[in-house]
C-alpha positions as CSV (number, residue, x, y, z in Angstrom):
1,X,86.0,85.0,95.8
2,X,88.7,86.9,97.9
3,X,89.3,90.5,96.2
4,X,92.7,90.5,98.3
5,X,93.6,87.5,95.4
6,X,92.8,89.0,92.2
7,X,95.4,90.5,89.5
8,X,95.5,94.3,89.5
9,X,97.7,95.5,86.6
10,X,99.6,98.3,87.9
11,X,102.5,99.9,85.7
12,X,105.1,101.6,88.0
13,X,106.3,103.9,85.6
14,X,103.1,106.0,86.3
15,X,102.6,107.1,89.6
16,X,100.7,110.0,91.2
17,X,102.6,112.7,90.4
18,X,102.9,111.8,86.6
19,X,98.5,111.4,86.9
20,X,99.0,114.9,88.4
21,X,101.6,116.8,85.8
22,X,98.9,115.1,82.9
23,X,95.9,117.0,84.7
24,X,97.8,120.1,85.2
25,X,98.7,120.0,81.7
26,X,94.9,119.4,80.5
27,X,94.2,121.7,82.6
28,X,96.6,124.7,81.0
29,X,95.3,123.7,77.6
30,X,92.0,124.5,78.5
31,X,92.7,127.8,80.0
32,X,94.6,128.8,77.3
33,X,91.8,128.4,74.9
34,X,88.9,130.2,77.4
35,X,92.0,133.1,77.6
36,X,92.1,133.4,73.7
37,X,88.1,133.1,73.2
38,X,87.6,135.8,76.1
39,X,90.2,137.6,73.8
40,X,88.4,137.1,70.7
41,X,85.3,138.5,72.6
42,X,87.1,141.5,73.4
43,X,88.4,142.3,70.2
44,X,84.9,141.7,68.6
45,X,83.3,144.2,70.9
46,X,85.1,146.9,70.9
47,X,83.8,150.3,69.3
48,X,86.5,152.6,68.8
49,X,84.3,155.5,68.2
50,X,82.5,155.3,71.7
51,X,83.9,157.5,74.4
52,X,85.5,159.8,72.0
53,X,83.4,163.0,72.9
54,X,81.7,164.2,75.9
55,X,78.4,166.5,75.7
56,X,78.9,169.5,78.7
57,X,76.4,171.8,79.8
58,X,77.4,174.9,81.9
């Protein structure tokens, strides 16, 4: 069996750089949700009424 000989499908509308733009693109999608949970975090541990006074000796 000669490998040289086989069929490959290959479509050449989609080339590297389309493979690339579609992982780039995955990739933003994923950062954008880790960016909103990290902000979700955030928001959830915040407490307001910490660092509001300060306790001085002279």
């Amino acid at each position: 069996m000669q490998i040289a000989s086989l069929p490959i499908p290959t479509n050449p509308s989609i080339n590297s750089v389309d493979v690339g733009v579609a992982v780039l693109a995955k990739n933003l999608d994923t950062i954008e949700k880790l960016g909103q949970s990290m902000i979700k975090m955030m928001e959830q541990s915040v407490a307001p009424h910490l660092g509001q006074n300060i306790d001085l000796r002279v």
